[in-house]
C-alpha positions in Angstrom: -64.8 63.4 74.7 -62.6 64.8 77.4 -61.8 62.6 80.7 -63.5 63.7 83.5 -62.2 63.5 87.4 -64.3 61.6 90.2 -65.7 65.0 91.3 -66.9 65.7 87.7 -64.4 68.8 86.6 -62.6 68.2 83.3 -58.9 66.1 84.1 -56.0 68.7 83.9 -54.4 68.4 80.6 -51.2 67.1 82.2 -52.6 63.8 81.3 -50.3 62.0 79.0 -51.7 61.7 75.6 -51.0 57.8 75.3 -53.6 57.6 78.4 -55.9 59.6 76.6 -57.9 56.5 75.9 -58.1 55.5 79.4 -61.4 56.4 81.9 -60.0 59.1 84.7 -60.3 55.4 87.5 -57.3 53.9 85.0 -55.6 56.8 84.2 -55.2 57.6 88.5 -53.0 54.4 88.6 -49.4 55.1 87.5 -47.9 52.8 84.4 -46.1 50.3 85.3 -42.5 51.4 83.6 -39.4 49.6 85.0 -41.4 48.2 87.4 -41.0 44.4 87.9 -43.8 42.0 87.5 -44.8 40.6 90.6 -43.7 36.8 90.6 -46.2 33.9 91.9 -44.6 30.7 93.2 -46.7 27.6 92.3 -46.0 24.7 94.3 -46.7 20.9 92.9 -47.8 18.6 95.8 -45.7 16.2 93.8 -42.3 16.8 93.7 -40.2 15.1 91.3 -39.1 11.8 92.8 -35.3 11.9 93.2 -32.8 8.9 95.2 -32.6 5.6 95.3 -36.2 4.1 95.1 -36.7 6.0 91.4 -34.8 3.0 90.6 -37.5 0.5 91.1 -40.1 2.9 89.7 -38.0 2.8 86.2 -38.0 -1.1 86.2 -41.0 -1.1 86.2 -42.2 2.0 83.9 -39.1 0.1 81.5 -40.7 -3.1 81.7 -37.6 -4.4 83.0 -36.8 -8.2 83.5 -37.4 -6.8 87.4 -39.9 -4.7 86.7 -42.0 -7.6 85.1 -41.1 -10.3 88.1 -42.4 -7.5 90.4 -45.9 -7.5 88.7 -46.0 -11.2 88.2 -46.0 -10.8 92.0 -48.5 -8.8 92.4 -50.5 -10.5 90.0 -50.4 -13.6 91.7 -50.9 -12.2 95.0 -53.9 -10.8 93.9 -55.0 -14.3 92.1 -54.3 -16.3 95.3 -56.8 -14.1 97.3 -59.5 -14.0 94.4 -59.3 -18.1 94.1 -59.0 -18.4 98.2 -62.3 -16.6 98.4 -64.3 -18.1 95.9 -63.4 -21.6 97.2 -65.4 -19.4 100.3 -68.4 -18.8 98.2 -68.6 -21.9 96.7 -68.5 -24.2 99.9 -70.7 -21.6 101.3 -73.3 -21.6 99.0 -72.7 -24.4 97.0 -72.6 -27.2 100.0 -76.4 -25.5 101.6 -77.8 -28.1 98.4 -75.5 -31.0 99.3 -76.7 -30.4 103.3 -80.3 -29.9 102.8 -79.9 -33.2 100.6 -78.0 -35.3 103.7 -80.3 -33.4 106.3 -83.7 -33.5 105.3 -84.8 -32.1 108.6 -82.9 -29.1 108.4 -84.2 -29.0 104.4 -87.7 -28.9 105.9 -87.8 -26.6 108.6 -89.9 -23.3 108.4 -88.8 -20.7 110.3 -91.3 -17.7 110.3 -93.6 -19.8 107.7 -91.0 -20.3 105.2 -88.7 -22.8 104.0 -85.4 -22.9 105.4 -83.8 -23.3 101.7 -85.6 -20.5 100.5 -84.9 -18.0 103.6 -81.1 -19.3 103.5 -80.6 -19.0 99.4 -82.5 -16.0 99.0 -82.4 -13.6 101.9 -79.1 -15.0 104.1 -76.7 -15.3 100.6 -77.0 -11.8 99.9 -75.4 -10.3 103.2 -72.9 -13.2 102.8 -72.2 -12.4 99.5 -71.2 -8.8 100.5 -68.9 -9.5 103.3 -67.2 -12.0 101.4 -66.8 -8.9 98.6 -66.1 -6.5 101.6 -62.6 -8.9 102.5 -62.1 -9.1 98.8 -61.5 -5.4 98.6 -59.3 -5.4 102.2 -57.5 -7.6 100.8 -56.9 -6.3 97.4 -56.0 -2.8 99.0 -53.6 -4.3 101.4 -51.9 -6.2 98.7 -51.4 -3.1 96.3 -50.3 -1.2 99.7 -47.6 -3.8 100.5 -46.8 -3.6 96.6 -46.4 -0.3 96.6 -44.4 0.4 99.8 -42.0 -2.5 98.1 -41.5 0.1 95.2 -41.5 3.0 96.9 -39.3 1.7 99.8 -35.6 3.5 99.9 -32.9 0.9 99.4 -30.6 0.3 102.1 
């Protein structure tokens, strides 16, 4: 079958037989003989760390003598603000029995026709409960932010 042109007429026969194969729309383009390939530049967002703080980074990715006192740190920091805030939950939920025992008044109040205990154990924990979660996660997130600026920080 012989190439045809856009307009419909037979191609000229000063079509190079090695394009033969090609429809007339890929034959119009020219090859692409000496020609250069066009070059794309791909750029990380993360460049390769270089300078002085890649020297923390490698104590601990070595699990360096450093590396490990720096995690221990972090570890503990992270401990101390677990146990500081379950000492929170557990006065704060676990004294209501001790007071409703000393104060049987308060035990035997009924706000909105219910019990005090009840409305205060099972409505009023659950809001508390998530605030005290809430500072557990600023916390935690702070911590690893210090931790990390510790690493990352250039030495002077």
């Amino acid at each position: 079958m012989d190439p045809v042109t856009p307009a419909g007429e037979p191609a000229s026969s000063s079509v190079d037989p090695a394009l033969s194969h090609m429809s007339t729309m890929d034959s119009m383009d020219p090859p692409r003989v000496g020609r250069r390939p066009v070059r794309t530049r791909v750029v990380l967002a993360d460049v390769a760390r270089t300078g002085p703080n890649r020297r923390t980074v490698t104590e601990l990715t070595q699990q360096s003598p450093v590396g490990d006192a720096l995690l221990r740190g972090l570890i503990r920091a992270q401990l101390a603000n677990a146990l500081r805030l379950a000492a929170v939950v557990a006065v704060g939920l676990g004294g209501l029995p001790l007071l409703f025992t000393v104060a049987p008044a308060v035990a035997g109040a009924r706000p909105l026709g219910v019990g005090l205990p009840w409305l205060v154990l099972g409505v009023a924990a659950y809001p508390f409960l998530f605030v005290v979660g809430a500072a557990y996660v600023h916390l935690a997130e702070r911590t690893e932010a210090e931790f990390t600026h510790l690493v990352e920080r250039p030495d002077r």
